[in-house]
C-alpha positions as CSV (number, residue, x, y, z in Angstrom):
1,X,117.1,106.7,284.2
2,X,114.2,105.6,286.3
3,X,112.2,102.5,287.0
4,X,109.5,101.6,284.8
5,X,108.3,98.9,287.2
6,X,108.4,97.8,290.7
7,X,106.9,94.8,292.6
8,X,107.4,93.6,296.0
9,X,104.8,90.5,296.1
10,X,101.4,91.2,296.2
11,X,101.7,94.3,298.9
12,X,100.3,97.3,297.8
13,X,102.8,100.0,297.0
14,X,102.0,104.0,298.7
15,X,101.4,105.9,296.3
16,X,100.9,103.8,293.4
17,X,104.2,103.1,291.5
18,X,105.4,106.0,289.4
19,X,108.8,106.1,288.0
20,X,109.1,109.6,288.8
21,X,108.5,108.8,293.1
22,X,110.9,107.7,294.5
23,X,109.5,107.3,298.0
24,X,106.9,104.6,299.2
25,X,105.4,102.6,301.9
26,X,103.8,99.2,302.3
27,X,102.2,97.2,304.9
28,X,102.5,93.0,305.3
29,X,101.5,90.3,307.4
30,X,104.1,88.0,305.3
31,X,107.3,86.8,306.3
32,X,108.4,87.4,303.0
33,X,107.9,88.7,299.0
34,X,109.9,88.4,295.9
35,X,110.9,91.9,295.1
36,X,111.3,93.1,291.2
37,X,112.7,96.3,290.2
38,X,112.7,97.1,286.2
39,X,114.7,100.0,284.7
40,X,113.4,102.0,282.0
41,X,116.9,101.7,280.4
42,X,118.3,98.0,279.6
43,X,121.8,98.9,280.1
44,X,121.0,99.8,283.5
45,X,122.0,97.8,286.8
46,X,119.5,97.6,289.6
47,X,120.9,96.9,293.4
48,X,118.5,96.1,295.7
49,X,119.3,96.6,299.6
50,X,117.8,95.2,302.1
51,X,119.6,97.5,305.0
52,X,123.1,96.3,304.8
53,X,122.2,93.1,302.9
54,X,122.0,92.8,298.9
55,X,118.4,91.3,297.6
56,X,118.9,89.3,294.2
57,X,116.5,91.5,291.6
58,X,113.4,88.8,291.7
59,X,114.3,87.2,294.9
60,X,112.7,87.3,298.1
61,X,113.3,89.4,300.9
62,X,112.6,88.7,304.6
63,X,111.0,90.7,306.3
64,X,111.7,91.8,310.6
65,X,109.1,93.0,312.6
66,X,108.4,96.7,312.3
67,X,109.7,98.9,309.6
68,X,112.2,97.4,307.1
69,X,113.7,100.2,304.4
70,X,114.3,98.5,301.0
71,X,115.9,100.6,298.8
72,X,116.5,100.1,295.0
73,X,119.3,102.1,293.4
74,X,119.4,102.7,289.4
75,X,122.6,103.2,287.9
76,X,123.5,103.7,284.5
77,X,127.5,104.9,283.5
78,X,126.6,108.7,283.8
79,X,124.3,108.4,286.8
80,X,122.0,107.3,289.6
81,X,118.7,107.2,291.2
82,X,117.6,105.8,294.4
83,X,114.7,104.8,295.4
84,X,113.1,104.1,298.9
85,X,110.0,101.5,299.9
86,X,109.7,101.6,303.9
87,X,107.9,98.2,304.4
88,X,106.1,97.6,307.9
89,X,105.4,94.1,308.9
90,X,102.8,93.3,311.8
């Protein structure tokens, strides 16, 4: 169970988006991006976090001033797989 897609706006995911990473970073200037996350298994339910704060899957997040960590968990009824986008705003 992986992601077979991840966008957070138009910021540039590092390293490209692979299913099989599960770590990335990202730079932005915005105050915010809509962030989609797409299993590989339609069953699956995404969360998306935001720190402590839940991000609608296709909503937008807001970003704070220096490095946010978004992380997007997979979870399917035998297992789970997390992964982690630091994003740094300027």
């Amino acid at each position: 169970m992986t992601l077979s897609g991840l966008e957070i706006g138009s910021l540039t995911l590092d390293p490209a988006f692979d299913g099989a990473v599960v770590e990335y970073t990202a730079e932005t200037t915005n105050d915010a991006d809509a962030v989609t996350a797409t299993a590989t298994d339609e069953n699956a339910e995404v969360a998306i976090m935001l720190g402590e704060t839940e991000i609608e899957n296709g909503g937008d997040v807001t970003w704070a001033a220096g490095e946010n960590a978004l992380t997007i968990t997979v979870t399917n009824e035998t297992a789970s797989k997390v992964y982690t986008v630091t994003v740094t705003k300027s």
